[in-house]
C-alpha positions in Angstrom: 248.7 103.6 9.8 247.5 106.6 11.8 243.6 107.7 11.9 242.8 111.2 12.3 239.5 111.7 14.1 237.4 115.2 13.9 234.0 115.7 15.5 232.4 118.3 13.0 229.8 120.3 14.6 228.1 121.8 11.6 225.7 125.1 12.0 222.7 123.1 11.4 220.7 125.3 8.8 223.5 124.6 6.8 224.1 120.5 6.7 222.7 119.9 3.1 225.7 122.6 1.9 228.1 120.9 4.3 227.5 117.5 2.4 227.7 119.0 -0.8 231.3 120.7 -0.6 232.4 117.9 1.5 231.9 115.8 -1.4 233.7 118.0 -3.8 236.3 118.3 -1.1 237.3 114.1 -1.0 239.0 114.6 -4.6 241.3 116.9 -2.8 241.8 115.3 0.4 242.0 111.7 -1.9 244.6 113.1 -3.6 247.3 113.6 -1.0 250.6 111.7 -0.3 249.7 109.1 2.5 246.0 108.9 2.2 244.9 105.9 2.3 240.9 106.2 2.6 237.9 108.2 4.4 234.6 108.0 6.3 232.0 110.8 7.0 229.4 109.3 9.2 226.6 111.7 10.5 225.4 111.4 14.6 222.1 110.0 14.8 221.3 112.1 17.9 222.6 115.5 16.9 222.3 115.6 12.8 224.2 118.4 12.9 226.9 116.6 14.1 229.5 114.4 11.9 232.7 112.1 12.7 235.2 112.1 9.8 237.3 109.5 10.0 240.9 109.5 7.9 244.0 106.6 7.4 246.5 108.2 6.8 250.6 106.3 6.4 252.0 108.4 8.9 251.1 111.3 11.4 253.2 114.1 8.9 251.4 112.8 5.6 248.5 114.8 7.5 250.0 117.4 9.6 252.5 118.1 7.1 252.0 116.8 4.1 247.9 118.0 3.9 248.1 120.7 6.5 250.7 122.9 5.1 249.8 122.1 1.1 248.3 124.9 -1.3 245.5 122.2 -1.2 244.7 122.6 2.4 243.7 126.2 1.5 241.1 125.0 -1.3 240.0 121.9 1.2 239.9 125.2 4.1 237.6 127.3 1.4 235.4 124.8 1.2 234.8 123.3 4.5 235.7 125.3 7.2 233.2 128.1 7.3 230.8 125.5 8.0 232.1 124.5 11.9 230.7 126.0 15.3 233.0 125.9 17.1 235.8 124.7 15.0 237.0 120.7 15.4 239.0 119.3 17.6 241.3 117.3 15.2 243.1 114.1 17.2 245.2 111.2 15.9 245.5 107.5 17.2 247.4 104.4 16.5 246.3 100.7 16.4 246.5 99.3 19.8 243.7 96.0 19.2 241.5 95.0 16.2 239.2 92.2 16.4 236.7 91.2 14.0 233.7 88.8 14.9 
């Protein structure tokens, strides 16, 4: 399993829009080969400020896959001309989990 991790900076008159699409954006993302699940968390000290968090199967299902689907461009419609600046997309792997 890879997550993808993207610090959203949003332009802050424009959050309550932001969560709106978003949330008509997760039937496209949801739909994708390889997703396997989402979170949207917003920063407590800069509210204009959000993590998503993605599981994808592999690193392609999203860079690939998503990225380079006629989707993408309805997912890019949506979401993107809410960022400033735009994200800094990163993926990681599972190194440790532990659960108390």
């Amino acid at each position: 399993m890879i997550l993808e991790v993207a610090v959203l900076d949003v332009i802050p008159s424009e959050t309550n829009s932001f969560e709106r699409d978003f949330t008509s954006a997760c039937r496209i993302i949801s739909s994708m080969k390889g997703y396997q699940g989402h979170q949207l968390q917003r920063c407590l000290e800069i509210s204009s400020r959000y993590l998503l968090l993605v599981n994808w199967d592999t690193l392609e299902d999203h860079t690939v896959g998503f990225r380079q689907s006629p989707q993408y461009q309805e997912w890019k419609s949506l979401l993107h001309k809410y960022y400033d600046p735009f994200p800094r997309v990163e993926h990681y792997e599972m190194v440790l989990s532990v659960k108390g």
